[in-house]
Each structure stands twice: as structure tokens, then as C-alpha cells.
TIDOKE-332553 format. One record per atom (N, C-alpha, C, O, CB): residue in three letters; atom name; x, y, z. Coordinates in steps of 0.001 Angstrom, whole numbers, always signed. Atoms other than C-alpha are relative to their C-alpha. Glycine has a CB too. Example, Ala and Ser with C-alpha at 12.3 -4.5 7.8 and 13.67 -1.06 7.14 Angstrom:
ALA, N, +890, -1190, +0 $
ALA, CA, +12300, -4500, +7800 $
ALA, C, +900, +1200, +0 $
ALA, O, +1936, +1181, +665 $
ALA, CB, -992, +27, +1246 $
SER, N, -820, -1190, -60 $
SER, CA, +13670, -1060, +7140 $
SER, C, -770, +1090, +730 $
SER, O, -261, +2198, +899 $
SER, CB, +414, +462, -1415 $
This chain:
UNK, N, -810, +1196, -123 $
UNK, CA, +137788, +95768, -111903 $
UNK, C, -881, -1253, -31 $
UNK, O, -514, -2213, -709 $
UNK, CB, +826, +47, +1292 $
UNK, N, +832, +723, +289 $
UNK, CA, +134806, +93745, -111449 $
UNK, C, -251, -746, -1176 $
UNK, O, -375, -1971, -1206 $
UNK, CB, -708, +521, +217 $
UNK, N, +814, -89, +1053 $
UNK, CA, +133677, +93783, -114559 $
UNK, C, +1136, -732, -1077 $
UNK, O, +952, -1659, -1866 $
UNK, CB, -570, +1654, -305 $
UNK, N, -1338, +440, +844 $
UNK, CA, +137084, +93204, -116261 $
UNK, C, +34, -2084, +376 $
UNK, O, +70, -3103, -313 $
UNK, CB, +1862, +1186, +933 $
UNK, N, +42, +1541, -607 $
UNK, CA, +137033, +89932, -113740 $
UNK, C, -334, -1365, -723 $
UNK, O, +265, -2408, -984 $
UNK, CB, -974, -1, +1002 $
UNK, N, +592, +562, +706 $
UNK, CA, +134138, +88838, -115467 $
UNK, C, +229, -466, -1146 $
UNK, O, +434, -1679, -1189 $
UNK, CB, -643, +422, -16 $
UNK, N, -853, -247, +1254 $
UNK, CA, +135246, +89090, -118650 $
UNK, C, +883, -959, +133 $
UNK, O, +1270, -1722, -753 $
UNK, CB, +688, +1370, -180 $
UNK, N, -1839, +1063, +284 $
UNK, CA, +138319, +87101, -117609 $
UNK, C, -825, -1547, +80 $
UNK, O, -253, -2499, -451 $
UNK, CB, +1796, +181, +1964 $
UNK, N, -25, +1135, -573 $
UNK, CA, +136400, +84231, -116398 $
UNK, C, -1204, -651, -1309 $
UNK, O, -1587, -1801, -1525 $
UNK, CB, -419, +90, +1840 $
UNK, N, +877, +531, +1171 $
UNK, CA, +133916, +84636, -119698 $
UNK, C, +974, -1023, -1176 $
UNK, O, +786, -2068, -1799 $
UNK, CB, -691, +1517, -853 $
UNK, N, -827, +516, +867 $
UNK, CA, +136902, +84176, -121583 $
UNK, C, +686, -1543, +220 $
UNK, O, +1108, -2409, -547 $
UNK, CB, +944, +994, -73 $
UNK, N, -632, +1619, -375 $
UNK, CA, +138088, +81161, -119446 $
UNK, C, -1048, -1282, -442 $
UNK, O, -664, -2447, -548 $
UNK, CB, +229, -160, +1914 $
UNK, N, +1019, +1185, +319 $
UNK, CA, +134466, +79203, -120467 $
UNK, C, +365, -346, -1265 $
UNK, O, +653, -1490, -1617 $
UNK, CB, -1585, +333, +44 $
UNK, N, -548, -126, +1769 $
UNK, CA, +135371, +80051, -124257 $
UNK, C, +837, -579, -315 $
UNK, O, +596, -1396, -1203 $
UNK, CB, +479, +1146, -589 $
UNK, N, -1053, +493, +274 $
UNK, CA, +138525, +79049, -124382 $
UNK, C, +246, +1039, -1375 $
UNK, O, +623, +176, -2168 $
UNK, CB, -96, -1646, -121 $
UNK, N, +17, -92, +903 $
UNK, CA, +138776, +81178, -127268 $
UNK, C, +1792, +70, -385 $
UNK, O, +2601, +15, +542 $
UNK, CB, -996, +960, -209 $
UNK, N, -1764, +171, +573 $
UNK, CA, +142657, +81165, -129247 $
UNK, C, +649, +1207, +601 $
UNK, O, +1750, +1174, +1152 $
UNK, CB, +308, +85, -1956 $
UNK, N, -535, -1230, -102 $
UNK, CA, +142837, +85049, -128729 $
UNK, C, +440, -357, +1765 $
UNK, O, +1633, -408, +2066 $
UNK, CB, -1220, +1416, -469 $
UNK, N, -148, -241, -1526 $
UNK, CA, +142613, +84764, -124644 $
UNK, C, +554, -895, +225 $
UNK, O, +1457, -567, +994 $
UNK, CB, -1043, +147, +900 $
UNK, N, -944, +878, -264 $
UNK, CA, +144153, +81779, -124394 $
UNK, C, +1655, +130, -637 $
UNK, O, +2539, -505, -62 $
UNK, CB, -664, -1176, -424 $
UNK, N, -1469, -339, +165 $
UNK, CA, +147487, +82782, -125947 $
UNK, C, +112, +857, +888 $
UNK, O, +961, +629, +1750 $
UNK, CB, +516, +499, -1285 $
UNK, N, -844, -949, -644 $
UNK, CA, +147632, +85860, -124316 $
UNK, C, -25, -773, +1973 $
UNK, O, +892, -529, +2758 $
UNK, CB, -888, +1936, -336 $
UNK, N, +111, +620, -1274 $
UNK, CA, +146532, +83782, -120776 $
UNK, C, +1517, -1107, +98 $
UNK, O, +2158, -1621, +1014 $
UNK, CB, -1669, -886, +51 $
UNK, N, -1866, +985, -66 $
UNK, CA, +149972, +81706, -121705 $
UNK, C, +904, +763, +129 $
UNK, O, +1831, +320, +807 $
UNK, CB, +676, -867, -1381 $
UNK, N, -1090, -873, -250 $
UNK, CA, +152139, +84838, -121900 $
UNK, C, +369, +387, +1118 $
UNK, O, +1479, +373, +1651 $
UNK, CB, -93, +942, -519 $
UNK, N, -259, -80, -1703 $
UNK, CA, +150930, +85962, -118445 $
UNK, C, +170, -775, +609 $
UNK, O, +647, -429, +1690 $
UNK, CB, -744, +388, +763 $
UNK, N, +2, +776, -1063 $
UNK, CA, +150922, +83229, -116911 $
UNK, C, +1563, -554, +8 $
UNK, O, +1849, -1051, +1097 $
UNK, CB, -1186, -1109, -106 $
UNK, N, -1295, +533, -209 $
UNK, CA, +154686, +82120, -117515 $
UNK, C, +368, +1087, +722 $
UNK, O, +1004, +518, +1609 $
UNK, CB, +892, -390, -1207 $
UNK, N, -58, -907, -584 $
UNK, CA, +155195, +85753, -115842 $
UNK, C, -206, +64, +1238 $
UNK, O, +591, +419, +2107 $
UNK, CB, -488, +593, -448 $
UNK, N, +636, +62, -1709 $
UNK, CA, +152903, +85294, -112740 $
UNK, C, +838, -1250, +438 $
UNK, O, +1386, -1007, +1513 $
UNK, CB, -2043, -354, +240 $
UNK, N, -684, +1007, -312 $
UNK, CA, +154701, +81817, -112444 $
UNK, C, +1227, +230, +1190 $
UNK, O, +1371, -411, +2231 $
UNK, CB, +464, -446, -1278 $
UNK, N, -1227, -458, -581 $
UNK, CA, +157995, +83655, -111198 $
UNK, C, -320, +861, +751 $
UNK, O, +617, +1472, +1265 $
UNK, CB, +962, +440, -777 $
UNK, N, -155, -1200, -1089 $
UNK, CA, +156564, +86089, -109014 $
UNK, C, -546, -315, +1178 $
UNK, O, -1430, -1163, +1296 $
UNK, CB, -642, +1305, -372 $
UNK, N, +428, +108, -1623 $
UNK, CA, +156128, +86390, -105176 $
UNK, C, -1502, +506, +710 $
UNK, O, -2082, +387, +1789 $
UNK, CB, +1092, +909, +758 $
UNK, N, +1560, -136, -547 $
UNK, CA, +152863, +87609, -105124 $
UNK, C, -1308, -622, -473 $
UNK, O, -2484, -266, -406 $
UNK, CB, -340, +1260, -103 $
UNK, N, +1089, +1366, +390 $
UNK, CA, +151177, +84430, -106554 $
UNK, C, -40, -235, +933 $
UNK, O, +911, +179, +1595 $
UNK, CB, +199, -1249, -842 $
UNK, N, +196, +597, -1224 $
UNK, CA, +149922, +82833, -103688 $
UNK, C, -1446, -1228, -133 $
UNK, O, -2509, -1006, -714 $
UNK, CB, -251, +1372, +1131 $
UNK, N, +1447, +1122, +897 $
UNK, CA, +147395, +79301, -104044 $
UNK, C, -973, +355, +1160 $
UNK, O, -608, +643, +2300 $
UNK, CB, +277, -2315, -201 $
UNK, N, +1149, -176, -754 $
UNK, CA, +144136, +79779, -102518 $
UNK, C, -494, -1491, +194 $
UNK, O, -120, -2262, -690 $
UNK, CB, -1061, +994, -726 $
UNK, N, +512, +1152, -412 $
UNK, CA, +142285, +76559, -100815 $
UNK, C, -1479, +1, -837 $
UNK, O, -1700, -893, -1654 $
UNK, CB, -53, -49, +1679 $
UNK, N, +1262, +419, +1402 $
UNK, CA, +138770, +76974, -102848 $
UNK, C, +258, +91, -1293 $
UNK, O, -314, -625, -2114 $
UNK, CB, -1247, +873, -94 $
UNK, N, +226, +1, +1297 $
UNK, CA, +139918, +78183, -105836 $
UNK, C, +1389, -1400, -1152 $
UNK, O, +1898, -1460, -2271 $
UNK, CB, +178, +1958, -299 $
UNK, N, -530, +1049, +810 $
UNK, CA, +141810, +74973, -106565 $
UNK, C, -834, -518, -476 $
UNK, O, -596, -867, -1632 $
UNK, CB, +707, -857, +466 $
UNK, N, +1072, +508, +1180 $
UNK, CA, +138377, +73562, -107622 $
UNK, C, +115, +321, -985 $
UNK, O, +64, -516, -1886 $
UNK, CB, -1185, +232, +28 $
UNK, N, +135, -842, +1626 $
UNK, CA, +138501, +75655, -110427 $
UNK, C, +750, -466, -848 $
UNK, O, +1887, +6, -819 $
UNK, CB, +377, +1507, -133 $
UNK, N, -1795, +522, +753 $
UNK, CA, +140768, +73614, -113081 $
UNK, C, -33, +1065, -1193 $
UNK, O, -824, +1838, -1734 $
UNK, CB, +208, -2136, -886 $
UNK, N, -549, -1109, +1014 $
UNK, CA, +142466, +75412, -115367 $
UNK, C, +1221, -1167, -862 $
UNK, O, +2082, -1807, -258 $
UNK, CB, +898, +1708, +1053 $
UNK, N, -744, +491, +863 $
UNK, CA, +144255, +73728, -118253 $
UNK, C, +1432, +474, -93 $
UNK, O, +2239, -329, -562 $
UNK, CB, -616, +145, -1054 $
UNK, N, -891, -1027, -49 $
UNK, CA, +147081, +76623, -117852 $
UNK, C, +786, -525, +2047 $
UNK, O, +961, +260, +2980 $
UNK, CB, -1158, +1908, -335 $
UNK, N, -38, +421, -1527 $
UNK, CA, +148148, +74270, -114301 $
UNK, C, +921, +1004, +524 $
UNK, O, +795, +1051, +1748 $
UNK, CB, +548, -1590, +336 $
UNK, N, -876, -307, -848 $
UNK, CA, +151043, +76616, -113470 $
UNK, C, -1214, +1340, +1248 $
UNK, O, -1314, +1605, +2445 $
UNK, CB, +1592, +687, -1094 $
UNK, N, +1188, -511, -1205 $
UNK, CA, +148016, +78885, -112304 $
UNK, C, -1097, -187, +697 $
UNK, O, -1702, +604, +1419 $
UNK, CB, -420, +680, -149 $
UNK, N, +1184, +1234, -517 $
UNK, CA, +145536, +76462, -111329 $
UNK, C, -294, +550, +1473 $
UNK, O, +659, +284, +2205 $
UNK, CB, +711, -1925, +88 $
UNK, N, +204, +201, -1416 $
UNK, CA, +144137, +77412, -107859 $
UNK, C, +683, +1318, +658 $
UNK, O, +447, +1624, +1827 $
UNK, CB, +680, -1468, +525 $
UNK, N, -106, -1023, -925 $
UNK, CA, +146022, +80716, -107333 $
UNK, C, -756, +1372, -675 $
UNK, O, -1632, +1630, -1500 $
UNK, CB, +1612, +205, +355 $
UNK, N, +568, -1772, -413 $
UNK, CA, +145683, +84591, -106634 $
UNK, C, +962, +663, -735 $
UNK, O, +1859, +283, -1488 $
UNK, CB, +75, +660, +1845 $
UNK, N, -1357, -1449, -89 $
UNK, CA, +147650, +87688, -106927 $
UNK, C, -673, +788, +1574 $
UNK, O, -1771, +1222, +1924 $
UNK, CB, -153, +1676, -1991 $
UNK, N, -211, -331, -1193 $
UNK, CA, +148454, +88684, -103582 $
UNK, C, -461, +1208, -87 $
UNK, O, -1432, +1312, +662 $
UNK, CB, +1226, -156, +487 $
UNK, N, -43, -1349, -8 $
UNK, CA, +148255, +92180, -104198 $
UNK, C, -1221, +751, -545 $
UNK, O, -1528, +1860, -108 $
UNK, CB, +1117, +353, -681 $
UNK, N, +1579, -107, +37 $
UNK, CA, +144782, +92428, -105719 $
UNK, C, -1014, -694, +395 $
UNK, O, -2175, -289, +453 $
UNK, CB, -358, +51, -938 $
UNK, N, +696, +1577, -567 $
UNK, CA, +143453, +89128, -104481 $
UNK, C, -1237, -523, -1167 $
UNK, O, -2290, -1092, -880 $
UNK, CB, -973, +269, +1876 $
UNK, N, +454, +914, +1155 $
UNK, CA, +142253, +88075, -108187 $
UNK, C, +167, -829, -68 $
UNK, O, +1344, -1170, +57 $
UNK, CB, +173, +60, -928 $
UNK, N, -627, +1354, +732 $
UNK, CA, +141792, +84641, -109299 $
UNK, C, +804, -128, -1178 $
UNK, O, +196, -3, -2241 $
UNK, CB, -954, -788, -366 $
UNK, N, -1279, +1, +1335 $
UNK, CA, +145202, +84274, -111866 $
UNK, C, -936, -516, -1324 $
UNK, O, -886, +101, -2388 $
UNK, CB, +1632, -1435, +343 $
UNK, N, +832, +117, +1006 $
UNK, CA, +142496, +82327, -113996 $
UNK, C, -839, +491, -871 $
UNK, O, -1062, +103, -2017 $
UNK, CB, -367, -401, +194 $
UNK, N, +893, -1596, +634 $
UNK, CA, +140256, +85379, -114852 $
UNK, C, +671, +588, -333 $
UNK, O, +752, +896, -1522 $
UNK, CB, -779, +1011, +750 $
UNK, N, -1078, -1194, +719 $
UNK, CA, +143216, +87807, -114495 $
UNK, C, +607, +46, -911 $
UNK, O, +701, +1095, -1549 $
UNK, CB, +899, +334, +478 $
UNK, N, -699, +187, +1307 $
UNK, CA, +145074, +86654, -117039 $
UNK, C, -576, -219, -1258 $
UNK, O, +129, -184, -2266 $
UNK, CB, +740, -939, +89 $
UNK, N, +1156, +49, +702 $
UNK, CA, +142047, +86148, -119058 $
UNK, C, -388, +1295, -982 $
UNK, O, -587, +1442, -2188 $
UNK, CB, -1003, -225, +1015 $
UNK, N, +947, -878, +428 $
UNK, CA, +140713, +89232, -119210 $
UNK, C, +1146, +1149, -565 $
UNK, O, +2074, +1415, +199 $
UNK, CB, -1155, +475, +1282 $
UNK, N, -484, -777, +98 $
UNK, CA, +142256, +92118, -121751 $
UNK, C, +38, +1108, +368 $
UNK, O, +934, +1811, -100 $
UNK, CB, +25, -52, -549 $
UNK, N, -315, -1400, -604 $
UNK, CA, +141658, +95220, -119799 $
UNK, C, +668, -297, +1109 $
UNK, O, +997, +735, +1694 $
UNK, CB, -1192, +924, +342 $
UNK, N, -720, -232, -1000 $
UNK, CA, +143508, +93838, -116960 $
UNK, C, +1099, +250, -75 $
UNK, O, +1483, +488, -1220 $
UNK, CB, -28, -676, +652 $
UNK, N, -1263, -353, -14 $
UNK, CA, +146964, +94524, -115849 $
UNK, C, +358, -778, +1386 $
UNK, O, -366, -1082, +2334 $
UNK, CB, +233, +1638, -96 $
UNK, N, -1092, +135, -1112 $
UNK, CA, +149313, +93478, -113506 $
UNK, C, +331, +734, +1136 $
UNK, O, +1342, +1249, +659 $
UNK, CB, +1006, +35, -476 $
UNK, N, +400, -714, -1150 $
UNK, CA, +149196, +95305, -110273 $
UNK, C, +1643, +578, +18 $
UNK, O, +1840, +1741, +370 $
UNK, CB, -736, -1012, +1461 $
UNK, N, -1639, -463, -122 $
UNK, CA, +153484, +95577, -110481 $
UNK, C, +673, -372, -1395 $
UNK, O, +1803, -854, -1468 $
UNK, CB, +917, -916, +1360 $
UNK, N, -336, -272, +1288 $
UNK, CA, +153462, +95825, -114567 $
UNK, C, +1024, -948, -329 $
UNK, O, +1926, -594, -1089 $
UNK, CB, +402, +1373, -206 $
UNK, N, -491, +728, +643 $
UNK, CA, +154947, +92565, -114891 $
UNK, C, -371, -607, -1526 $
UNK, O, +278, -1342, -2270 $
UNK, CB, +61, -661, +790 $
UNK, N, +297, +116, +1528 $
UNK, CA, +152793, +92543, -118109 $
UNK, C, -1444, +887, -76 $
UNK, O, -2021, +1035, -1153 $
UNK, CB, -184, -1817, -576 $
């Protein structure tokens, strides 16, 4: 999971087209769910993608900015 993390957060320096579309699909997804939750440090972190700017996922306690980033991740409750 680590490693995937990474990955998510390589992809967030890049910006590249591929990770950034698919980081728009999830993220209108995580938007609506109850186990987003905003974290107090990781609002530093901006994110162009604001609806996830600053949060988590409750349920793995990933930054949404990596997670959604990175293609080997998943969704902890297969919302995508």
C-alpha cells in the first residue's frame, strides 16, 4: 500500500493527463461519501482537484490526493 501511496503522490507532482483524469473520476465519488474526513496538516498540501484538498479516507487513513492518484489503488468500499 505504501508503495502504491507513493506512486499516487509521484503522479500528483506530474500532473500527468492520464492520472489526472482518472484523479477527477474518483474524486467526484469520494466527494459523496462518509468516510472522507479533512485532516488539519494535510490541508497544506494544495491540490488543484479542491473537492479533495486536505482530506483522508477514514477507513484507510490515505491522503485522497495520492489515493486517487495512484492506479493500483482501490477504494476500501469499491466505490471505484
Amino acid at each position: 500500500m505504501i508503495k502504491n501511496i507513493l506512486n499516487g503522490w509521484q503522479n500528483y507532482l506530474e500532473k500527468s493527463e492520464v492520472s489526472e483524469k482518472l484523479a477527477e473520476q474518483r474524486a467526484e465519488k469520494c466527494v459523496t461519501c462518509n468516510e472522507m474526513k479533512e485532516g488539519k496538516l494535510l490541508n497544506l498540501i494544495k491540490d488543484e482537484l479542491k473537492e479533495v484538498q486536505g482530506h483522508y479516507c477514514k477507513l484507510c487513513y490515505c491522503p485522497l490526493s495520492a489515493k486517487i492518484r495512484s492506479e493500483k489503488e482501490s477504494c476500501p468500499i469499491n466505490k471505484w
